[in-house]
N, C-alpha and C positions, 0 to 999 in steps of 0.2 A: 504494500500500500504506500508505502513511506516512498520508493522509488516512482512509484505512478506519478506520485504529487510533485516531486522535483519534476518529473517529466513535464506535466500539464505544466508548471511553473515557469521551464524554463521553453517550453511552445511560444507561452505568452510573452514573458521577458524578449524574446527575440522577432519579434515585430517588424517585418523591414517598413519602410516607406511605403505608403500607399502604390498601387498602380507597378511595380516590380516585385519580381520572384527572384529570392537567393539561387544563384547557380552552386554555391559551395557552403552547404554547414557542418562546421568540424566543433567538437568536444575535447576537453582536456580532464587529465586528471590532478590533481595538487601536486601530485611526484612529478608530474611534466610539467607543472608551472614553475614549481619551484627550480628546476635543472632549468628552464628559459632563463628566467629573472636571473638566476647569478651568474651564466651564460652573459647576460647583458651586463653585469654589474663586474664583471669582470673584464672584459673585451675592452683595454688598449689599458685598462685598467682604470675603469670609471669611474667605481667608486674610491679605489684607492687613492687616483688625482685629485679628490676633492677633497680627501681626509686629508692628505699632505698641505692644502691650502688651509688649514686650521693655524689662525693667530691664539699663540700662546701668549701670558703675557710672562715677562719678569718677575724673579720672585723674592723679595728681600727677607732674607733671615736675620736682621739685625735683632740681637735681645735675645736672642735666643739659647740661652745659657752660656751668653757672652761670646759666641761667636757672631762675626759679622762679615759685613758681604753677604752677593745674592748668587740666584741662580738665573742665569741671562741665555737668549738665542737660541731660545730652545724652539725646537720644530717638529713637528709627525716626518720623522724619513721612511718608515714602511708601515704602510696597513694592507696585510692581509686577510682575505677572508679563508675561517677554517671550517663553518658549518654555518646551514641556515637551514631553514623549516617555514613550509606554506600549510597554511589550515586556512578551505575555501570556510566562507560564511555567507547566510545570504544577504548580496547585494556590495559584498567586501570582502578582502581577500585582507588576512592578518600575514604578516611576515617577521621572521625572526630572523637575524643576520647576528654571527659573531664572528669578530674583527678581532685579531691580534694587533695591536700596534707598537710599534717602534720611535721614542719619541730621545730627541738628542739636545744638547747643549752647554755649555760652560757656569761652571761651580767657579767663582771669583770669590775666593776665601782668604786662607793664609797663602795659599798659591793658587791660579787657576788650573785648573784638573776638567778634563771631561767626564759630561752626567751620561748617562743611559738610564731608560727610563721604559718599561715595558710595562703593558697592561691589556687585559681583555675584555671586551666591549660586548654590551649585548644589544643591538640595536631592531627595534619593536615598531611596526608600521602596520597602519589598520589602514586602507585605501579602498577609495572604488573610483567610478566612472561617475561625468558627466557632461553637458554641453556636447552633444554628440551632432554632428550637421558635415554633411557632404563629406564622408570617411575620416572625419578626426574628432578628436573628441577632448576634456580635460583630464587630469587626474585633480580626486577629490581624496584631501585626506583626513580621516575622523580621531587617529590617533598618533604618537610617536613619544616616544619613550626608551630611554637610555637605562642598561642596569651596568655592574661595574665590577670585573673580577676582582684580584688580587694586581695591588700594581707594587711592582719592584724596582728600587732603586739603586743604582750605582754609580759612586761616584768616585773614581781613582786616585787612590791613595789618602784618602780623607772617609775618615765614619763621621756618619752624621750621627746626631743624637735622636729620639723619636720624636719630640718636637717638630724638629725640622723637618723631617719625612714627615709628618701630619700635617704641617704646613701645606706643604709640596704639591702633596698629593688633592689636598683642598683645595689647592688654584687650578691643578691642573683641571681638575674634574667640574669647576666652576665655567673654567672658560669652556669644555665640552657641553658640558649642558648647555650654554647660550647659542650655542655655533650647530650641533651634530641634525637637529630636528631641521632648521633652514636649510643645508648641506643637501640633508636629504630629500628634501622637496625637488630641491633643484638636479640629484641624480634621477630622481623617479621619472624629474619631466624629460630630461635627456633618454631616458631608457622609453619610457610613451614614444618619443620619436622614433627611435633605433627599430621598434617594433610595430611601428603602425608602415612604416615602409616596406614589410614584412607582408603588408596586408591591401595598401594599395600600390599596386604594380602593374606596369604595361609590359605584355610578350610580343615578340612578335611572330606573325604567321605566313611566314614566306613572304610570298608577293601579292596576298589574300589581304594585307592587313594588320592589327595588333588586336591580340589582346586583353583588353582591358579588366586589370580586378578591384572592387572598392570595399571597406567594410560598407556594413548594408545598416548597421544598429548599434548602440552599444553591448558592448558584451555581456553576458547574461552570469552573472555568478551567485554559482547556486554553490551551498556546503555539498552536493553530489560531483561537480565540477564547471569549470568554465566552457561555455557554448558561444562559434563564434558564426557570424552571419555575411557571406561576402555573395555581392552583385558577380555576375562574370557578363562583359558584353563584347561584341566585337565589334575594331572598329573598321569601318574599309570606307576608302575614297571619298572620307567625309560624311558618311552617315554613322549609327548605330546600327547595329543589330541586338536587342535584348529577347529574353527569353520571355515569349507571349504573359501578356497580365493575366490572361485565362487560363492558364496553364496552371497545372494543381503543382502546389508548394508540398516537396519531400517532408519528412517527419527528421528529429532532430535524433538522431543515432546516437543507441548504447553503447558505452568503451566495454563492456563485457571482457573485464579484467585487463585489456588495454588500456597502455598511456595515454594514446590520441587516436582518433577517428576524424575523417573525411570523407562528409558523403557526398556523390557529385551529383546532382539533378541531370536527368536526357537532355534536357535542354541546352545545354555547355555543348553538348557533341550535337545536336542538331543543329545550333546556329553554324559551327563549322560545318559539317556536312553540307549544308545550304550553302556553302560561299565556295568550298572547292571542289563540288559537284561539273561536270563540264557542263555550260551552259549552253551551246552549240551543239549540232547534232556530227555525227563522226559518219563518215563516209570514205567508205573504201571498195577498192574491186575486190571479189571473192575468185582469189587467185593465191598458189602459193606462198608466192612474197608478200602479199600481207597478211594474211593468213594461214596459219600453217595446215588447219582441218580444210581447207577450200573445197577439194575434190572430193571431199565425204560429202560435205553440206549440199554441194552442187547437186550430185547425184543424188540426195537422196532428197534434192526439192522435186527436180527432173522425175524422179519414180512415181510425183503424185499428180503429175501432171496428165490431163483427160490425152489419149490418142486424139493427134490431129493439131493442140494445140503446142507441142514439145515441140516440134519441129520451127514452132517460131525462134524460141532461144536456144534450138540446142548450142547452133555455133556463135552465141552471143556471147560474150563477159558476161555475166552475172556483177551487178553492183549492192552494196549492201550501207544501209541508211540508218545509225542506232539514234532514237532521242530516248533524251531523261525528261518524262511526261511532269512526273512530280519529287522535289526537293527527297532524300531520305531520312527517313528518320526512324531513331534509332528508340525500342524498349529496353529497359531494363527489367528481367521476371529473376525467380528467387532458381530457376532453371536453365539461365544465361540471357545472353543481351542480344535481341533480333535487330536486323538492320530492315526496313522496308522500303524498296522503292519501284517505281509502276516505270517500265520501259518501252519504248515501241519500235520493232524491227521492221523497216522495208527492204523488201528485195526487188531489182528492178531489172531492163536491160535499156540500153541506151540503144537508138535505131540511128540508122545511117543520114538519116533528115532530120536529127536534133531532138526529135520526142523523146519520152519517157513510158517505158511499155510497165506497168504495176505487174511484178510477177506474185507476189502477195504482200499482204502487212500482218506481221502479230503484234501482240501485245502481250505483257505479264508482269503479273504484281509480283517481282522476283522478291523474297524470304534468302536474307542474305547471318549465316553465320558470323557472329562479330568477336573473335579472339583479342582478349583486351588485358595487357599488363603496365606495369609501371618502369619506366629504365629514367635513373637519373631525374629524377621526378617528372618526368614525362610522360601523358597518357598516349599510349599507341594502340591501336585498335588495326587488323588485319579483319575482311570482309571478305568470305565464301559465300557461293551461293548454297543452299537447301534444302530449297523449293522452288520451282519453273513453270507456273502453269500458265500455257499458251491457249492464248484467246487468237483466232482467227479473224483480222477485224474485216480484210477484205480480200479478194483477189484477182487480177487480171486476166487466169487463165483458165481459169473453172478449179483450180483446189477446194474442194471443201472439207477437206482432216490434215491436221497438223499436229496430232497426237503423237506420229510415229518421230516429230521433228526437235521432241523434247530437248535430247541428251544433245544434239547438234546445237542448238541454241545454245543451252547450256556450258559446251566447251568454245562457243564465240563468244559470252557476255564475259565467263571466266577469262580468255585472252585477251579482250580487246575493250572492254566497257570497266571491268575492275580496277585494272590497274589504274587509271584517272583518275578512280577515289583514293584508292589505298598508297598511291605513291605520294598524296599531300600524306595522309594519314600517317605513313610510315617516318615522316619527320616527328610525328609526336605533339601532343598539345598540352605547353606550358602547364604545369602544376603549379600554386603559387607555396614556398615555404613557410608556413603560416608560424607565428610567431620564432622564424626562423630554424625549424623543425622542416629536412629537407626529406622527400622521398623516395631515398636510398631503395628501400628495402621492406616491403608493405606485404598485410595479408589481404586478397582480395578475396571479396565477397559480394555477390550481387542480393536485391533483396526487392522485390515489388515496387519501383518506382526508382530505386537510385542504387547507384552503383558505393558501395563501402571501402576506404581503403584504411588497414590497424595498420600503427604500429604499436 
């Protein structure tokens, strides 16, 4: 019950815009929030540069059971991160970060001596989402809060008394507390950047176009985990292509003990299909060279033809006319992913005074196999045909059965009509790495309406 109600929850919580449907909604778990976040918080060392910019101030021990002089120039030279921890909540994500640091500077005493100064941090963030408008959005934050190991001092060739080290450690820890909660605002909004780049991205699609991916909503943070909502549209020679407003919106996918899930909607692969579909009709002679079955096909049009009227084309070329009647488009079933597109074949001959003799036309709603993996986070999809059922739409010379003409069609649309699709297709169609989580290496699974990819 408990999982039903995050689900319905987070249905809701992800809401795209009126008038568009998500191409892509992926899930996260805390264990993969939390490997992102310090993934970012780590990278060139983001949050460690900002700890290093921490003003310490001077610290004067005068009086202090008559020693005198301070402790001066003191700096954070390393902050490390050694562990941290995500617990989603709803509508906010808590994060815990502990930091070793490294802090340095000069003990101007009865000699100057250098201090070293280490301590462990525990750094506490309760954040969510808001201001969310045209794929960006803010960071809101509700809590932050510093806790504070053991901090040790060293200061060469001088003991200090406890005093002083209680001094010490009271400035130091004063100046943190004013400085680490602001610090951290401003790494989180730097890490908001670094990862929403992650999520709006242009690919591009040959000579088709680009494209384009947006988030669709703010992110939906449930304590079962983060769900995230991304637009996919494409762009070509200055229009859009989005995925139809009518078109039914996928369901938001279980991690079923996965870190992350991406589900794709048909729609991603149909708007491609629609733009590197050939849009032109293909025309060739049914002759060896450009065909390799020719002299089957020919013959076995030749066998259905009435006596009386064979003898018009026997010694003609045969020419052969393919259009793509309608755009394909692709299902997704919990069975595999069908490809369907409606084709029409003319066969004709050309006459010695410029006509066009119809030797027949079919037609068929070819049922095309869609083999689909992920390489290098790329979706590739490979296209066999089925299923071939030949409709008879006309013919010039009295045929009327094209039943026996199946398997012949069949190895002409396979040599000569596929390849068109499948050679844009076999470049692959951009996968976006969603919070910077690339895919390598996926389980796929298809499921009534959208295609799944774990990792």
């Amino acid at each position: 019950m408990w999982k039903l109600l995050c689900l319905l929850a987070l249905c809701g919580l992800l809401s795209p815009s009126e008038g568009k449907v998500p191409g892509i909604r992926s899930v996260f778990s805390n264990t993969e929030i939390n490997k992102v976040l310090i993934s970012v918080l780590k990278q060139n060392d983001l949050l460690g540069n900002h700890l290093k910019a921490i003003t310490l101030s001077d610290i004067d021990l005068g009086g202090l059971l008559s020693l005198t002089g301070k402790i001066a120039g003191l700096k954070v030279s390393s902050a490390q991160i050694t562990g941290s921890a995500v617990v989603l909540l709803p509508d906010k994500i808590n994060v815990t970060i502990s930091v070793h640091v490294e802090i340095t500077g000069s003990a101007l005493l009865l000699t100057t001596s250098a201090v070293s100064i280490s301590l462990d941090l525990s750094l506490r963030v309760i954040y969510g989402f808001e201001n969310f408008s045209d794929g960006f959005l803010d960071v809101k934050f509700y809590e932050c809060a510093n806790a504070y190991g053991a901090i040790d001092i060293q200061v060469l060739g001088i003991s200090l008394p406890l005093s002083a080290i209680t001094t010490i450690q009271n400035s130091i820890i004063a100046d943190l507390n004013l400085q680490l909660c602001p610090i951290l605002k401003v790494v989180f909004d730097v890490a908001k950047v670094v990862l929403l780049n992650t999520l709006n991205v242009v690919f591009p699609l040959g000579i088709y176009g680009n494209v384009k991916i947006q988030l669709a909503s703010l992110p939906a943070l449930l304590d079962a985990y983060v769900g995230i909502d991304l637009y996919v549209d494409l762009q070509v020679a200055g229009t859009i292509i989005s995925i139809p407003s009518v078109a039914l919106s996928i369901g938001v996918p279980l991690l079923h003990n996965y870190k992350h899930c991406q589900a794709i909607h048909p729609g991603v692969v149909n708007i491609v299909l629609s733009v590197i579909s050939p849009k032109q009709p293909v025309e060739l002679s049914c002759t060896p060279d450009k065909y390799s079955k020719a002299d089957e096909l020919r013959n076995a049009i030749l066998a259905l033809i009435p006596a009386g009227s064979s003898a018009i084309i026997s010694a003609n070329t045969l020419y052969l006319r393919i259009f793509l009647l309608v755009d394909p488009v692709i299902e997704f079933k919990a069975t595999g992913a069908i490809v369907f597109a409606k084709v029409q074949v003319e066969v004709f001959v050309k006459n010695a005074d410029g006509s066009v003799l119809s030797v027949l036309v079919v037609s068929s709603n070819l049922k095309l196999a869609a083999a689909i993996s992920v390489v290098s986070s790329k979706l590739k999809i490979v296209l066999s045909i089925s299923g071939n059922p030949l409709l008879l739409v006309s013919s010039g010379v009295g045929i009327i059965d094209v039943s026996s003409l199946v398997s012949h069609f069949n190895n002409l649309l396979a040599e000569i009509f596929l390849p068109l699709i499948n050679g844009p297709l076999a470049s692959g169609i951009h996968l976006p790495a969603i919070l910077g989580i690339s895919l390598d290496s996926v389980f796929i699974q298809l499921t009534d309406g959208a295609l799944l990819l774990y990792i």
